[in-house]
C-alpha positions as CSV (number, residue, x, y, z in Angstrom):
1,X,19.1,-12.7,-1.9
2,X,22.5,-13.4,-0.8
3,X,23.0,-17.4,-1.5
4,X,22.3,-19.6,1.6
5,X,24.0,-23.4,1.0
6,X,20.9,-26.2,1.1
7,X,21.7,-27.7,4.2
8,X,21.3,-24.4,6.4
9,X,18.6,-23.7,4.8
10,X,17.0,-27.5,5.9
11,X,17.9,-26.5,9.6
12,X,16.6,-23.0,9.4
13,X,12.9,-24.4,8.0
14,X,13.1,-26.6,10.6
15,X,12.3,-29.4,8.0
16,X,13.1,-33.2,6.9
17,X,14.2,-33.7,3.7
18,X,13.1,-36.8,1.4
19,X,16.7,-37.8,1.0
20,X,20.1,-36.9,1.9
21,X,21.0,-32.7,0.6
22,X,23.5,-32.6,-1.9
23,X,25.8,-30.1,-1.5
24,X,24.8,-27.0,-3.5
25,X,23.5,-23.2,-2.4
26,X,19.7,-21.4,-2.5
27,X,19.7,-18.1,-4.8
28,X,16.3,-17.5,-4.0
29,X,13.1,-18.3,-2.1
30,X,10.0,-18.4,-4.7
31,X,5.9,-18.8,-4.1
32,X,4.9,-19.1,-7.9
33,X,6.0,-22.0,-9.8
34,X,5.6,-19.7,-12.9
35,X,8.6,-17.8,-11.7
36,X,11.5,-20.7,-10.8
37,X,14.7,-20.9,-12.2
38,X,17.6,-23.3,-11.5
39,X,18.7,-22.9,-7.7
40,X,15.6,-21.3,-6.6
41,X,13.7,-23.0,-3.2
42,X,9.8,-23.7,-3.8
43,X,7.9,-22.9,-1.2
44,X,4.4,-24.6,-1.9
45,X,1.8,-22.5,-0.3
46,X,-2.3,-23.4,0.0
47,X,-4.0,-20.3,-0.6
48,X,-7.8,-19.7,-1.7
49,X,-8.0,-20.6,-4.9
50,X,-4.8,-22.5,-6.0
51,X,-2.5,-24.9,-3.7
52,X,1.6,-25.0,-4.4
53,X,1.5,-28.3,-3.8
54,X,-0.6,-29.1,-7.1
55,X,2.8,-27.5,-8.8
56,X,5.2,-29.2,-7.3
57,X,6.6,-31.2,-10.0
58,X,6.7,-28.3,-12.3
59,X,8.7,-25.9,-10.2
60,X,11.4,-28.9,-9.6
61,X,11.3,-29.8,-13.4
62,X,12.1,-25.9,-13.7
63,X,15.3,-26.3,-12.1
64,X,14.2,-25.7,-7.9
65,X,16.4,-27.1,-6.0
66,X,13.9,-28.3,-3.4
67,X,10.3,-27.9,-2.7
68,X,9.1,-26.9,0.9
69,X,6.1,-29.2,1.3
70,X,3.4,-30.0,4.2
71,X,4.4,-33.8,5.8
72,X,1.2,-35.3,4.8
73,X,2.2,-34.6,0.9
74,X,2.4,-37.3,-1.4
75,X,3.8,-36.6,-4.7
76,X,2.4,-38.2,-7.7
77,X,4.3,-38.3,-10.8
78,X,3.6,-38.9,-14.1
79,X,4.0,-42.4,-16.1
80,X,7.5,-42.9,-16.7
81,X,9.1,-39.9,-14.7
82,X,10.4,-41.9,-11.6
83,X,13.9,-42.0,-12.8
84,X,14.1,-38.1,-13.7
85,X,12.3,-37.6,-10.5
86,X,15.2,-38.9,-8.3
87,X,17.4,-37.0,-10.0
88,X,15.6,-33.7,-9.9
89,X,15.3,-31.5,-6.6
90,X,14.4,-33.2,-3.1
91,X,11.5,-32.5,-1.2
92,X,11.4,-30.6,2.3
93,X,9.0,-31.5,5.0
94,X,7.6,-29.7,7.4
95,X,4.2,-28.8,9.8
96,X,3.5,-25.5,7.7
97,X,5.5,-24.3,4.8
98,X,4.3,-20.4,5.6
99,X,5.6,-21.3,9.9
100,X,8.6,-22.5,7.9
101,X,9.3,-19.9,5.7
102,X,9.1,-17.3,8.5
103,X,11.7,-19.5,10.6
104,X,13.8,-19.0,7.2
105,X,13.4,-15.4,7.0
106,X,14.3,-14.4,10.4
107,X,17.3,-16.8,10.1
108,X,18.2,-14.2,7.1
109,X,17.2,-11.3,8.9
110,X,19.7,-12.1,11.8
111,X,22.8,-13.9,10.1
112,X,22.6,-11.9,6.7
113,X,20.6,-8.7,6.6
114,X,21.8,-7.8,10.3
115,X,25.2,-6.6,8.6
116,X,24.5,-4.9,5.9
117,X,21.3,-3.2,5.6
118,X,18.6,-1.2,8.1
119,X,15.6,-2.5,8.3
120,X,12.6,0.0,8.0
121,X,9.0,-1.5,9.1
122,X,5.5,0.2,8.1
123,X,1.9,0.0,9.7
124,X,-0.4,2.0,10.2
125,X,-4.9,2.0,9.2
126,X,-3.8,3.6,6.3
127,X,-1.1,5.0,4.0
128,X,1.6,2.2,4.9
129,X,1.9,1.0,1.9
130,X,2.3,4.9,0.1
131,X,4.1,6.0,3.2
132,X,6.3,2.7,2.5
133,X,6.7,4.0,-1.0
134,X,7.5,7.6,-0.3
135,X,10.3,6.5,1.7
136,X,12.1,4.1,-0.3
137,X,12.5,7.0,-2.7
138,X,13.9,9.4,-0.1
139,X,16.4,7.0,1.0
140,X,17.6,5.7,-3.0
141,X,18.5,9.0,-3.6
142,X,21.6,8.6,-1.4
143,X,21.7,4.5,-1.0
144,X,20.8,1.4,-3.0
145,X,17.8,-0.4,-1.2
146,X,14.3,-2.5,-1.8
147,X,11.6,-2.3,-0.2
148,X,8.5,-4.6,-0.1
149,X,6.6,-4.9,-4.0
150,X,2.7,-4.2,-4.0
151,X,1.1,-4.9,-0.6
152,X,3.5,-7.9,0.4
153,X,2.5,-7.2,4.1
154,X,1.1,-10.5,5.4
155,X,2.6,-13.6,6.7
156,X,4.1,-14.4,2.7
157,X,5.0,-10.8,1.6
158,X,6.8,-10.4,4.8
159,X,9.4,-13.2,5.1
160,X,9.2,-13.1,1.0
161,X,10.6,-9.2,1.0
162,X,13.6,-10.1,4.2
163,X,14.7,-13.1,1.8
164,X,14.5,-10.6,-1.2
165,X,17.6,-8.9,0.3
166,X,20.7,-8.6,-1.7
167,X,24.3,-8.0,0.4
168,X,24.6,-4.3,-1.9
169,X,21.4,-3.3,-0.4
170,X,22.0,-0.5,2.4
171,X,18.2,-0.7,3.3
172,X,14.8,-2.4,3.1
173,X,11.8,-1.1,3.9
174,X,8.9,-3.8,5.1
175,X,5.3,-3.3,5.0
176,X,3.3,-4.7,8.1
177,X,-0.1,-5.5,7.7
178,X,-2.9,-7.2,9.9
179,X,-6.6,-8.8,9.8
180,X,-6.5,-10.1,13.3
181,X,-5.5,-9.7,16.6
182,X,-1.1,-10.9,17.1
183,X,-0.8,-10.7,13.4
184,X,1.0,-7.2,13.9
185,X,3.4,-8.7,17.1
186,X,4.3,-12.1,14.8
187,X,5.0,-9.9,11.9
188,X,7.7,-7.8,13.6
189,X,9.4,-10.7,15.5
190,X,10.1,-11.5,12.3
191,X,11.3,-8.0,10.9
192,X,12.9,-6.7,14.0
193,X,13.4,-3.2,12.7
194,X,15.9,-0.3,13.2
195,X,13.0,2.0,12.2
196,X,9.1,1.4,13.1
197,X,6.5,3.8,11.7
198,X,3.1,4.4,12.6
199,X,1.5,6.4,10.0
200,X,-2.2,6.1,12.1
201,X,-4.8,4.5,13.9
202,X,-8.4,4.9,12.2
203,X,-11.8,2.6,12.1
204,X,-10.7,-0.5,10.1
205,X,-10.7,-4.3,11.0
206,X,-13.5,-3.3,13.7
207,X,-15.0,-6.4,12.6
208,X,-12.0,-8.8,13.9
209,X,-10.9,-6.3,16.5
210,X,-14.0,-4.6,17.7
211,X,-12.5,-1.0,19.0
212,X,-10.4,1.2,18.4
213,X,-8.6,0.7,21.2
214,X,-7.5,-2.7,20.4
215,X,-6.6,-1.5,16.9
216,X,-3.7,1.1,18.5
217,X,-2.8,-2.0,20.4
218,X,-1.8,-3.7,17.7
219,X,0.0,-0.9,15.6
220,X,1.6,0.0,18.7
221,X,3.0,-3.5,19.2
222,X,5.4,-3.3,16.2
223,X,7.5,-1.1,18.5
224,X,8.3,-3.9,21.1
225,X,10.7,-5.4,19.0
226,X,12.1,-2.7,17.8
227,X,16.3,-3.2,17.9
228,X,18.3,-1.9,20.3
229,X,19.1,2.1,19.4
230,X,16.3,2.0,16.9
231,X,13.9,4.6,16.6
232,X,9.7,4.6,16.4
233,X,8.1,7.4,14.0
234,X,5.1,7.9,15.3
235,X,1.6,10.4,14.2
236,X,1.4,12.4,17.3
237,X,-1.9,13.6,15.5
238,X,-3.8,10.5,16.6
239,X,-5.1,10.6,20.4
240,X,-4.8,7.0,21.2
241,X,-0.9,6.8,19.9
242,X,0.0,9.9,21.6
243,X,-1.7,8.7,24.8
244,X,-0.6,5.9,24.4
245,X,3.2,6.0,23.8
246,X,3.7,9.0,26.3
247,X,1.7,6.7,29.4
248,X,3.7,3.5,28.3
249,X,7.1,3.1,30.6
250,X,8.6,1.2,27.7
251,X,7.2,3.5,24.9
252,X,8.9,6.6,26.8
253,X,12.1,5.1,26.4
254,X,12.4,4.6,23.1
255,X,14.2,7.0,20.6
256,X,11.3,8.6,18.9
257,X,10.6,10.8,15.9
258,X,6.9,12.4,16.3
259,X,5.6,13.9,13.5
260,X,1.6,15.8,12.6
261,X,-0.1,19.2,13.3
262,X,0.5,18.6,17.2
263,X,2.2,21.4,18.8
264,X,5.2,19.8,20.3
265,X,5.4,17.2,17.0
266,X,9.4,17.1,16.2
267,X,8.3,17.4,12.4
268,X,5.3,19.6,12.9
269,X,3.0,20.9,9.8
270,X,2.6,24.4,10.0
271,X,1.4,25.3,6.6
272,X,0.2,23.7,3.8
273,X,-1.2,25.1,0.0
274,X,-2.5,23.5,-2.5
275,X,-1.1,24.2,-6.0
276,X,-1.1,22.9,-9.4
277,X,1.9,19.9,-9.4
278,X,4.9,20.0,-11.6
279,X,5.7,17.6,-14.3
280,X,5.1,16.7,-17.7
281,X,1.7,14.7,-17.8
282,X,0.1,11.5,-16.0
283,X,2.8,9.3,-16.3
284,X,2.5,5.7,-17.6
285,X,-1.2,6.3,-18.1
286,X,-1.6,8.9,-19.6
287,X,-0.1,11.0,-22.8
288,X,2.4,13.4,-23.0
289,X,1.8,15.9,-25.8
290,X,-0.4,16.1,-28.6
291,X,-1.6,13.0,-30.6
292,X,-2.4,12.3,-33.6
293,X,-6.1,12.1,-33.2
294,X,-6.0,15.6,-31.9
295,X,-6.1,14.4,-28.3
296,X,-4.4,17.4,-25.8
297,X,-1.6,16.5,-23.5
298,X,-3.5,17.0,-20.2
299,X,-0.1,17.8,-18.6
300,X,-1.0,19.5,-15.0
301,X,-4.3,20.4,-15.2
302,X,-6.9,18.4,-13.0
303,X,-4.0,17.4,-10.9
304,X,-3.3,19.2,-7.4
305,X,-0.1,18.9,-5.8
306,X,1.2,20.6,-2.5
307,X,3.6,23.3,-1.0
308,X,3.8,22.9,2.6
309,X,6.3,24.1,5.4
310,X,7.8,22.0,8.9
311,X,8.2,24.2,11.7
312,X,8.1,27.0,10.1
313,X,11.5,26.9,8.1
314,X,11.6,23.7,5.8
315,X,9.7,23.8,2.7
316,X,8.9,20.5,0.5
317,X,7.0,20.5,-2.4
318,X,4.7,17.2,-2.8
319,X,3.6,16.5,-6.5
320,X,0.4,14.3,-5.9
321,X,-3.0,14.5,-5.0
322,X,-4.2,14.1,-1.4
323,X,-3.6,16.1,2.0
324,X,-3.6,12.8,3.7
325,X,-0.6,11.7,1.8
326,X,1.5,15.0,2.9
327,X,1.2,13.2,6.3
328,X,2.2,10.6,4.9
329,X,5.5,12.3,3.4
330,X,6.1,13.7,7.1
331,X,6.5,10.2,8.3
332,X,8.9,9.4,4.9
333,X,10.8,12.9,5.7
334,X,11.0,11.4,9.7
335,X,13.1,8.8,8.3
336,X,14.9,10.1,6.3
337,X,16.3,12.4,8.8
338,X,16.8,9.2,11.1
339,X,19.0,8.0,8.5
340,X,21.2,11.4,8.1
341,X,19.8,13.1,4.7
342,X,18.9,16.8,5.4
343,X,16.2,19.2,4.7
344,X,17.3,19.8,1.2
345,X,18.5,16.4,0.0
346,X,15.1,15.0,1.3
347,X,13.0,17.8,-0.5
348,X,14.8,17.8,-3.4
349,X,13.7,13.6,-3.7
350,X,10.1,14.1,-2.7
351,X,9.3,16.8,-5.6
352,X,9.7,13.7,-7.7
353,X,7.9,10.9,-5.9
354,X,4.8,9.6,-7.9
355,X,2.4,7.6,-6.2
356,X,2.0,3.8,-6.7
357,X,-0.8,2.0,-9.0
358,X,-4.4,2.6,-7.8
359,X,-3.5,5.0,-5.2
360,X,-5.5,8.3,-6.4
361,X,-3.7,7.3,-9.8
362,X,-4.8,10.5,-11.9
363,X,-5.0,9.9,-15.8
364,X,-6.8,11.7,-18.9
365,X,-9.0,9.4,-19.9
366,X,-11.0,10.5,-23.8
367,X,-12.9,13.4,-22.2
368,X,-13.0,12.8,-18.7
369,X,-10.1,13.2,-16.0
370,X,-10.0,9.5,-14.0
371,X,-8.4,9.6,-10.3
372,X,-8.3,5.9,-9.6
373,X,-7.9,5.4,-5.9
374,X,-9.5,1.8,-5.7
375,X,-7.1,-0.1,-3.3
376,X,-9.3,-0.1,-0.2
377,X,-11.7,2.2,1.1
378,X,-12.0,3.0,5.3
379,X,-14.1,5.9,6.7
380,X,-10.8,8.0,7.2
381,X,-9.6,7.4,3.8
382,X,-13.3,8.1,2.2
383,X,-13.0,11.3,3.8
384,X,-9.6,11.7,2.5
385,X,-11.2,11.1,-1.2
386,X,-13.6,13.4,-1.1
387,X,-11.5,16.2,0.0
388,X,-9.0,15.3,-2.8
389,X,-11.8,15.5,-5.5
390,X,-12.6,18.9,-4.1
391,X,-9.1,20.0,-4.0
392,X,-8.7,18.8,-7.5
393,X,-9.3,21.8,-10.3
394,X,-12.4,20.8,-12.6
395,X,-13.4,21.7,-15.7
396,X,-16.9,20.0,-15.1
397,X,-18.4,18.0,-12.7
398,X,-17.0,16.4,-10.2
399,X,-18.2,12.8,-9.6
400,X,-18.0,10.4,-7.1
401,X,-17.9,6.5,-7.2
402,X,-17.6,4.8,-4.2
403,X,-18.2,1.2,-3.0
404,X,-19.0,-0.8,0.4
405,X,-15.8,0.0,3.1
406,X,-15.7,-3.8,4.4
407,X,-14.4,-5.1,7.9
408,X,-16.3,-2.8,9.4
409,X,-18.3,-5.0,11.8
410,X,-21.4,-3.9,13.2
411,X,-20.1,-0.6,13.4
412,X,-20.9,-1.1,9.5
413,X,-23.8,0.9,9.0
414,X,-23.3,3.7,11.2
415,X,-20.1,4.4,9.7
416,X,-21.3,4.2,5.8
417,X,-24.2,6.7,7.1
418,X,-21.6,9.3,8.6
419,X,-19.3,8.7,5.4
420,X,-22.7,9.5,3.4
421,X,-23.2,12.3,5.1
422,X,-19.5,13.8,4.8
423,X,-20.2,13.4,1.1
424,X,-23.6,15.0,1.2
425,X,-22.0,17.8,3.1
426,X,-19.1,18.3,0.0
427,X,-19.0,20.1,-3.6
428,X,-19.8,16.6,-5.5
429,X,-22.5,17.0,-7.9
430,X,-22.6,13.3,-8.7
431,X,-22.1,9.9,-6.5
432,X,-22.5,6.8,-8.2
433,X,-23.0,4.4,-5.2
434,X,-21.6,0.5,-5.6
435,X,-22.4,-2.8,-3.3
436,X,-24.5,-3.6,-0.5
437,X,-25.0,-0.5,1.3
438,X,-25.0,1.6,-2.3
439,X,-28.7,2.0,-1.7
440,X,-28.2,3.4,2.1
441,X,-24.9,5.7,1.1
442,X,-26.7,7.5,-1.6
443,X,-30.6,8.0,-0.2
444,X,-28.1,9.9,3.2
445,X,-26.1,11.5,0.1
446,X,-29.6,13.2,-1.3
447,X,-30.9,13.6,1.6
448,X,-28.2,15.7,3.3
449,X,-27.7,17.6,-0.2
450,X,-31.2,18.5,-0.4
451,X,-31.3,16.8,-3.8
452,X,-28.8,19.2,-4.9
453,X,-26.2,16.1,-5.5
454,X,-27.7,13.5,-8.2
455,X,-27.3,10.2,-6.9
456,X,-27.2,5.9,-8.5
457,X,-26.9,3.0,-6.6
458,X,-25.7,-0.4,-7.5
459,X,-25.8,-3.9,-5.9
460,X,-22.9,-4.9,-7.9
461,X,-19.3,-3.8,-9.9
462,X,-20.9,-5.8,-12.8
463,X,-24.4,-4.0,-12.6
464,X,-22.4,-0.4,-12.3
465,X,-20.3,-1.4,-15.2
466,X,-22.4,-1.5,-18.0
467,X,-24.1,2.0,-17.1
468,X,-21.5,4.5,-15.4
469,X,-19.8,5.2,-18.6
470,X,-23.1,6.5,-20.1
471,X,-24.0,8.6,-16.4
472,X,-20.9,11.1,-17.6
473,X,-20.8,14.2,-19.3
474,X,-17.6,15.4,-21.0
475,X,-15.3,17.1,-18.9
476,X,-16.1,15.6,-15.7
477,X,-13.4,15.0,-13.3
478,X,-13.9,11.2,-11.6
479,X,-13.0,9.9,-8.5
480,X,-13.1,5.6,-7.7
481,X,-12.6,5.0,-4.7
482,X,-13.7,1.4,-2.6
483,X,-12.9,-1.9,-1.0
484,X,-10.3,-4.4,-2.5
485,X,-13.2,-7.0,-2.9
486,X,-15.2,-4.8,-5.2
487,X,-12.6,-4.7,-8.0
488,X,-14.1,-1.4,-9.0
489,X,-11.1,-0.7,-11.2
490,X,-13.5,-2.3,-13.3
491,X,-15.3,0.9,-13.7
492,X,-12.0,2.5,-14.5
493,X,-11.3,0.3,-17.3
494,X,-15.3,0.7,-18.5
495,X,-14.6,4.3,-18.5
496,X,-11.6,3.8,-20.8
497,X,-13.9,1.4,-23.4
498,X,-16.2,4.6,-23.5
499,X,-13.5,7.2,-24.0
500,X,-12.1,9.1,-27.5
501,X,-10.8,11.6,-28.3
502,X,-10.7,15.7,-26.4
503,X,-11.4,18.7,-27.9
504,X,-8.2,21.0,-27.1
505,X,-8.2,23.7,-25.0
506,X,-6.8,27.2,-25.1
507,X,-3.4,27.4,-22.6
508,X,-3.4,28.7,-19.5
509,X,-4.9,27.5,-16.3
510,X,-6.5,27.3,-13.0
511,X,-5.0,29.7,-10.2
512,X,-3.6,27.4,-7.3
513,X,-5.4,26.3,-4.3
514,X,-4.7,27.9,-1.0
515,X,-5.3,26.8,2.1
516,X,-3.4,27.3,5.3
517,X,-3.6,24.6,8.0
518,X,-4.2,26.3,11.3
């Protein structure tokens, strides 16, 4: 963050401070009073289980410089501290210190990030926050940027990631996020990008938004406040965002960069294989080379990468799992080419993107290969698992853990049922079934299969946990996928308790994948 003095900062919250501002500068805008240093601004934030304004007296005895703080706070103090108290840090009213830190961040965006970096803005029903990811490390390989850490995509990660901004930084990439209806449209007053993507519009938040319909709506409204000249990258591969952007007078106008298997996509997929993916191993989780309890470097195998081809002439190699996230790179590769890089500068950078935590993480856990993908769980990106377990190469059985897809609504049991029944359909020999509608996604699992595919269902993480280690067999390649709220990287980490050490296997491998996108 380029260093704001105190007293803009006062007018830009909009707030009242206790006493008259001394004259001194704000390095830094900070949420967790873990985390101040000397100059920083405390922003004290109620949230579900803790409130900032319990911590204010720690952050100012840390060295913040003020404390943002509701009007109806009244700050206790311990015995004795009144004197050090009036010489610490002053406090900064005002109606709503998340209102107010918005009205600070778009302050930023306009009188310090509007000269010197481009502002890149994701949403999307899924992949914005890979698709966020993936293009961030296109665009570092050519300029010095940020982009926003985790899922910062709310009303606090937001302003939080704009006030994270240095003056070196030529870019910044922001993920947008929503649970109701205007969260989207607040979101980008806020952001005002030079760059708005839409990776897609699928069945989640049906139970705040209730169609479809009104879910593109709000994706869709990211690109009204798009800047002048800027540019919407858009999945032409999704009905209601093609129909909707080419009927929309103001849509039409913008500059726009369409990507997807669409005919007339600018960035158009026209074949895609599936091949073993380059590199040395799992990365941070996993091992590289042999150990010294005879454990094998699992290197490659179990993991599935891609080869695919735009319009026929530009080739990109994708080393991760999941043909949902090559659409994903197309929007990344739209940007990129917004930005200037060219064919070869951007595929060069994307044959080394790795994807971030808990996003079909793939790691060699004892015996078993473990594809953790237990950020969130929708219909579309269920669908999107199972297809990535089957692409995966397997030296055993593949299983399947999934748990409840929330937000659904009352479109809630259908849609489990017809996610049940894609599964049931698939190559899975083993779904272990976890949360409220376990029972119902595993008797339409057996059901479809015949009984071929062995089913177990589970009220609970907690339940699931103590058993689903000892429902594996060596060998078995295992998918997680499921809802935030379950925590089912719980059954990751159960796996890992239960695992030791592999018997090694003679070199060589599985044949790549093909498949040709038609």
């Amino acid at each position: 963050m380029k260093p704001l003095m105190l007293d803009e900062v006062i007018a830009a919250l909009e707030g009242l401070p206790d006493r008259m501002a001394p004259v001194s500068s704000v390095s830094r805008v900070v949420t967790d009073s873990r985390q101040v240093g000397p100059g920083d601004l405390f922003v004290a934030i109620r949230g579900e289980r803790f409130d900032g304004h319990d911590f204010v007296n720690d952050a100012l005895a840390a060295g913040a410089i003020a404390a943002v703080v509701r009007n109806d706070f009244e700050r206790v103090l311990p015995a004795g501290a009144e004197a050090a108290a009036s010489a610490g840090g002053l406090l900064i009213r005002v109606n709503d210190p998340v209102e107010a830190m918005g009205r600070l961040a778009l302050y930023y965006r306009r009188s310090v990030i509007a000269g010197t970096a481009t502002v890149v803005a994701v949403t999307g029903s899924v992949g914005k926050t890979t698709t966020k990811q993936m293009i961030a490390h296109l665009l570092a390989g050519r300029w010095k940027g940020t982009a926003s850490p985790k899922s910062f995509n709310n009303n606090i990660g937001v302003p939080l990631t704009l006030l994270s901004v240095d003056p070196s930084h030529s870019f910044v990439v922001c993920e947008v996020g929503m649970n109701a209806p205007g969260e989207i449209a607040a979101l980008a007053r806020l952001v005002e990008p030079e760059v708005a993507v839409i990776t897609t519009v699928v069945e989640c938040h049906l139970e705040r938004l209730g169609s479809l319909d009104k879910i593109a709506d709000e994706k869709l409204s990211l690109l009204r406040y798009l800047r002048p000249g800027g540019a919407a990258v858009v999945n032409f591969d999704s009905e209601l965002l093609r129909w909707n952007v080419e009927r929309d007078r103001d849509y039409r106008k913008l500059k726009r960069v369409t990507f997807g298997q669409w005919a007339d996509a600018d960035l158009r997929l026209t074949s895609l294989e599936a091949v073993r993916s380059e590199g040395s191993g799992f990365g941070a989780q996993g091992s590289e080379g042999e150990g010294p309890e005879g454990q094998r470097d699992a290197g490659t195998e179990g993991r599935c990468g891609f080869v695919f081809k735009l319009n026929d002439r530009f080739e990109y190699r994708l080393n991760v799992p999941g043909r949902h996230n090559v659409f994903n790179a197309l929007a990344a590769i739209g940007v990129a080419r917004w930005f200037g890089m060219d064919h070869e500068e951007i595929a060069a950078r994307l044959a080394t993107f790795e994807l971030p935590a808990m996003r079909l993480q793939v790691e060699r856990v004892g015996r078993w290969t473990v594809i953790n993908d237990a950020y969130n769980a929708n219909p579309a990106s269920m669908a999107a698992a199972v297809d990535t377990l089957m692409d995966t190469p397997a030296a055993g059985r593949r299983v399947l853990i999934v748990g409840d897809m929330l937000e659904l609504g009352a479109a809630s049991e259908e849609l489990h049922r017809r996610t049940a029944e894609r599964i049931g359909g698939s190559g899975v020999d083993l779904v272990i079934t976890v949360g409220e509608n376990a029972k119902l996604v595993a008797q339409t699992v057996r059901a479809v299969s015949g009984g071929r595919i062995v089913t177990h269902a589970y009220a609970s993480t907690s339940s699931a946990k103590r058993r689903v280690a000892g429902l594996l067999k060596p060998e078995d390649t295992i998918l997680v996928k499921g809802s935030r709220a379950l925590g089912l990287e719980a059954l990751v980490e159960a796996i890992r308790e239960r695992s030791g050490p592999v018997r090694k296997k003679p070199a060589g491998g599985r044949r790549a994948m093909r498949s040709v996108v038609k």
